[in-house]
N, C-alpha and C positions, 0 to 999 in steps of 0.2 A: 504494500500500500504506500502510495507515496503522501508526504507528512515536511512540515518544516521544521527543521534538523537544528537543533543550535547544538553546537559541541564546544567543549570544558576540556580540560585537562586535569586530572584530580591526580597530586603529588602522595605516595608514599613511602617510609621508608623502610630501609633493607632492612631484615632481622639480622643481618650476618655485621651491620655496620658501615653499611657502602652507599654509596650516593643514592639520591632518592630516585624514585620509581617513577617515571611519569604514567598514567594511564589514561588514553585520550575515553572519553564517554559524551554522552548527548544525552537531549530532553527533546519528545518530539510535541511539535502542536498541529491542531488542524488551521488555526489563522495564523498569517506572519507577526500579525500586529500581538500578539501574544508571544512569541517566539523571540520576537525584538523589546518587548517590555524587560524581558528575564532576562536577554543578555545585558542588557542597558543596567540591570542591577547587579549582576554578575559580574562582569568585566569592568564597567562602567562606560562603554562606547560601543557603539555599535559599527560592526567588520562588515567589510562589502562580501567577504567568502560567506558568512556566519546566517544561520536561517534561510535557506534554501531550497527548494520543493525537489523531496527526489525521494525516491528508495528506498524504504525502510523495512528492517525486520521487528523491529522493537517498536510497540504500538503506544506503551506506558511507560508512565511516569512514577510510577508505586514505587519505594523504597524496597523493596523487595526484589523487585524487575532488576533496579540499579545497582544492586548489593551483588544478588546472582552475576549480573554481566562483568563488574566489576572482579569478581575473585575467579570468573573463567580465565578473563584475560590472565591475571596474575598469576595462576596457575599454569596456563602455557607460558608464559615468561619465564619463571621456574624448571619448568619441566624439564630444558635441557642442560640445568646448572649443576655443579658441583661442591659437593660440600666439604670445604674443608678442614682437614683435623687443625681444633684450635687448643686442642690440650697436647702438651709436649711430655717429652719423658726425661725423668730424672735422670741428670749428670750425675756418672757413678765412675 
């Protein structure tokens, strides 16, 4: 269904202690004029890219929706890392 898009970037950080995260996300509307209200409060300026009519899979805005989409991403970001040992062995 196509929807206007406004997209965010929501920062977090590493569990391991490493630079932050960025993970880009959106909120979709069915008016632009609603779409451009939020970013206008969001960012504080409204982007000629930002709220845009096009293609979406994601139909809501539920906290729930955002959390889910949120920790997918994060989890394939993840996915192909490696953990490394941060406990060392005693000099003997």
């Amino acid at each position: 269904m196509k929807m206007f898009v406004f997209y965010f970037t929501a920062f977090f950080a590493d569990p391991n202690g490493g630079a932050y995260i960025p993970v880009v996300n959106s909120f979709v509307y069915n008016v632009q004029e609603d779409c451009r209200f939020i970013e206008k409060i969001v960012l504080g300026v409204n982007e000629a890219y930002n709220c845009q009519f096009e293609l979406t899979p994601h139909l809501e805005n539920d906290a729930e929706s955002i959390e889910t989409a949120l920790l997918k991403d994060l989890a394939l970001k993840f996915q192909g890392r490696t953990v490394e040992n941060q406990v060392g062995t005693p000099n003997q």
